[in-house]
N, C-alpha and C positions, 0 to 999 in steps of 0.2 A: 103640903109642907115639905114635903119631899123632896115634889119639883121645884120648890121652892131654894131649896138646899144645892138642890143639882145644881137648877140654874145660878145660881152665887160661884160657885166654885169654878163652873167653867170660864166665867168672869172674870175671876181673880187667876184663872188658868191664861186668858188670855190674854190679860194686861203683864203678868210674868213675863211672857213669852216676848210683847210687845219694847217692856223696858228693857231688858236684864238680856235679849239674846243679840242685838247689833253692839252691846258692847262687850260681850263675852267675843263674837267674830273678828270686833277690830280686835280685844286684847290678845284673840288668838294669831293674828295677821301678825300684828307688831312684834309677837313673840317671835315668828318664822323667820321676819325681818330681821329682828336684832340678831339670832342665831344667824344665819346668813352673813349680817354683818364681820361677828365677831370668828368667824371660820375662815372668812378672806382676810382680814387682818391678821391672823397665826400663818396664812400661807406666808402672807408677803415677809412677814418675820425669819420664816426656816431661810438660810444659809441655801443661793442659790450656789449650785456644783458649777464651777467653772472647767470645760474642757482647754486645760493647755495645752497649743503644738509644741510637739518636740525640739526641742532647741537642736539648731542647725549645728553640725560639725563647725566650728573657726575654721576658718579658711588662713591661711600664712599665706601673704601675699608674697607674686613668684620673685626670685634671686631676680635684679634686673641681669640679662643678659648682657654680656658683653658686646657693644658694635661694632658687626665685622670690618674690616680695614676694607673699602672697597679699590682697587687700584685703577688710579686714575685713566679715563677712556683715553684710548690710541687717538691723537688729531689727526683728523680727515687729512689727505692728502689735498693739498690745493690743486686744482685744476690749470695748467700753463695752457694760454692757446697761443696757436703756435701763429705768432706774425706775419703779416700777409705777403710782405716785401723784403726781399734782400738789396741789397746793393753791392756791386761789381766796379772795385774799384784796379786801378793801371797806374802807376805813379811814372812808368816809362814815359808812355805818351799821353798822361795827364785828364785822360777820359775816364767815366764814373759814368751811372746808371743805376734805377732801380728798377726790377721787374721783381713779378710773382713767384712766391717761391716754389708753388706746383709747376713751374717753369725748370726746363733743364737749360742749364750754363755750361759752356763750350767752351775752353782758352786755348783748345790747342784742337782748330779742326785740323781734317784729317781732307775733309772734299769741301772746303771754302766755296762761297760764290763767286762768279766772275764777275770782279770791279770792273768798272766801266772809267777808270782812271786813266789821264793821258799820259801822265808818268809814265818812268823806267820800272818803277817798283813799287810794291805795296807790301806791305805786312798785316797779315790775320788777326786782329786781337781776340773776340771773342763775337761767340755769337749765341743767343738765346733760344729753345725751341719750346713751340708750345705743346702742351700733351697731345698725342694723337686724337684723343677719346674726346678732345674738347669740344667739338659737333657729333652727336650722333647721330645713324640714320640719316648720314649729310654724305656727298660724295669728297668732303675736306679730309686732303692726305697730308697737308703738312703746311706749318708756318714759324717763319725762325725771323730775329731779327738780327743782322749778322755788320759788326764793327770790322773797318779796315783802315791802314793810315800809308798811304804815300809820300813819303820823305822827299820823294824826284821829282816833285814839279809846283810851278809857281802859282800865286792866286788868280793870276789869268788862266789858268790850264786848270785849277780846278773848280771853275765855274762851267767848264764843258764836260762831255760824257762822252767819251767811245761810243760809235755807232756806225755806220755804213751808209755810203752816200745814197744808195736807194732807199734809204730807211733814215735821214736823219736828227738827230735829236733836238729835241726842242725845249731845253729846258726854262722852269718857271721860278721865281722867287716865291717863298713859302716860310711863314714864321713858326716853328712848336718850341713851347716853352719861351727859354731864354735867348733860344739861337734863333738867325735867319741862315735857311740854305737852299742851295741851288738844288733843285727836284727835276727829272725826269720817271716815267714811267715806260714799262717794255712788259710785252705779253708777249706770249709764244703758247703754241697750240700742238698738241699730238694726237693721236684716233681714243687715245685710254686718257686722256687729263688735259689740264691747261695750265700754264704758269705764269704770273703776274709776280713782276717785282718793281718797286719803288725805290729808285736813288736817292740819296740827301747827302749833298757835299756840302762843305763848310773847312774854311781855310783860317788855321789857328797856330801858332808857333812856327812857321815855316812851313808847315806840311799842309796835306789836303786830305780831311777824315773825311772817309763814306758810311754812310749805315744804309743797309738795304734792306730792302722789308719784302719778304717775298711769302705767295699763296700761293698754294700748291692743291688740285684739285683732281682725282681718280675717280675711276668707273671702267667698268667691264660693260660687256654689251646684255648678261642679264641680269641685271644687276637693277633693282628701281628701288633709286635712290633720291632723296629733295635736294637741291643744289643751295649749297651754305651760301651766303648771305658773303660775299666779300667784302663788301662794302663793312659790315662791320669787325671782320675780321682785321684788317688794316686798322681800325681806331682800335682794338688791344692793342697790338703791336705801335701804335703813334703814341699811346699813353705810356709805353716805354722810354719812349724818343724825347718824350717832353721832359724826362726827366733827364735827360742828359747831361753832361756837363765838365768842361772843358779846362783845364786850366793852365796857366802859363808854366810851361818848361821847355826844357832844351829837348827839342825832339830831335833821336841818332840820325843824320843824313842832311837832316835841316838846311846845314849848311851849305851843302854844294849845290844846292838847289838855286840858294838865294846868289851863288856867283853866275849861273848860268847865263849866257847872253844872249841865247837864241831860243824860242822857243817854239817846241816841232807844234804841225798843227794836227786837226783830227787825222787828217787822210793818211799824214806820217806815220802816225802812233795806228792806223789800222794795218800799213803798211808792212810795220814792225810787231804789230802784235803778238806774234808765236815769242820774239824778243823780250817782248816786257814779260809775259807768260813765266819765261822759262826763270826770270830775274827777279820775278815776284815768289818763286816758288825758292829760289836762292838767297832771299833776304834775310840777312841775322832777324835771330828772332828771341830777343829776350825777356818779353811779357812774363816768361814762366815764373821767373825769381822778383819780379816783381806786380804781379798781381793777387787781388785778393776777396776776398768776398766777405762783406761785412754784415751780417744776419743782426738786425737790431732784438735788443734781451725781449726776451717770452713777457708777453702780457699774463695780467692776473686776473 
């Protein structure tokens, strides 16, 4: 009866255990849960602390500055370059030319070349010379182009040239520029140089203008040196020529030329030569007050 007893109870012990303890676990579960719950919900409630940064000093925005006066920049000076050509003008005996202005201009030589004019007389006008330096390492010592006008003699006389009857002259017609004239050439030779000059006559208001164009060429004997090119040295000095230019006036003597009735021939005029010499070097000469040189304005 006993066992009987036992066994009951432990029965009823284990049906207990069976109902009554998975719902005591969830009700203890759910409890933890809602607790849980209602513990994060008071967090989120409390008043979170907000860290505020310090407010920045106000800044005063700065005085604007006054702007300074800046004084107008200095203008560049302009650059003039200086024009290639002058021009040489003579209102006496109505001749004009342009050469380069690195050229030196002469109105009043001092040692003229010797005209080859059959005239009595001749007069110096002017004569051009080129820079020394204008070949280097060349044996070129000098080139001029040098104006002269004989008043004393007629269009027949100056289409000939002084010269010597072992030697004489054979002059050619030759056009540069606007004019035609009568051309002769003459060399002459020494142990230290050689000289070359070109005649160009041309017969305008009574008289007879020459221009001469002469090369001038030096060496010493140790001296190694290339020999300048004359050939083109003479076209500078022609590109002067071409520019020549002549114009109608009373040229001084004119006149007594055109009464003349006789007219000497070369042999004469070699004859007399030391005579025309002395008469050329005795010729009024008043180029000075009336010449001038007219330099066109500076380019920009």
């Amino acid at each position: 009866m006993t066992t009987i007893n036992g066994n009951q109870k432990e029965l009823e012990k284990d049906n207990w255990r069976s109902l009554y303890l998975p719902a005591i676990c969830a009700a203890t579960i759910l409890a933890v849960m809602l607790f849980l719950a209602v513990s994060c919900s008071k967090k989120d409630n409390q008043p979170v602390a907000k860290v505020t940064p310090p407010a920045a000093p106000e800044m005063n925005p700065p005085a604007p500055s006054p702007t300074p006066t800046t004084a107008p920049a200095p203008k560049k000076a302009k650059k003039h370059h200086r024009p290639p050509n002058a021009t040489y003008v003579n209102s006496t005996y109505g001749v004009s030319f342009s050469y380069p202005v690195k050229y030196t201009l002469e109105d009043d030589k001092s040692a003229p070349l010797n005209s080859k004019f059959l005239g009595a007389s001749a007069v110096d006008v002017a004569s051009v010379d080129m820079p020394s330096l204008a070949y280097p390492d060349t044996d070129f010592s000098r080139a001029l182009l040098n104006v002269s006008v004989s008043s004393g003699t007629t269009e027949e006389q100056c289409e000939q040239f002084l010269s010597t009857p072992s030697k004489p002259a054979q002059p050619a017609k030759v056009k540069l520029g606007p004019n035609s004239f009568a051309e002769m050439e003459e060399t002459g030779s020494e142990p230290d140089g050689q000289s070359d000059v070109k005649y160009f006559h041309l017969f305008k208001n009574g008289a007879c203008y020459e221009f001469a164009l002469e090369v001038e060429t030096a060496r010493t004997s140790d001296e190694d040196l290339a020999q300048v090119d004359r050939g083109k040295v003479f076209e500078q000095l022609e590109k002067i020529l071409t520019t020549a230019r002549i114009k109608d006036v009373e040229v001084p003597g004119a006149e007594n030329a055109q009464k003349a009735e006789t007219v000497p021939t070369a042999d004469a005029k070699i004859a007399t030569g030391s005579k025309a010499t002395s008469d050329s070097k005795s010729a009024p000469d008043s180029k000075a007050e009336k010449a001038q040189v007219v330099t066109p304005t500076e380019q920009k």
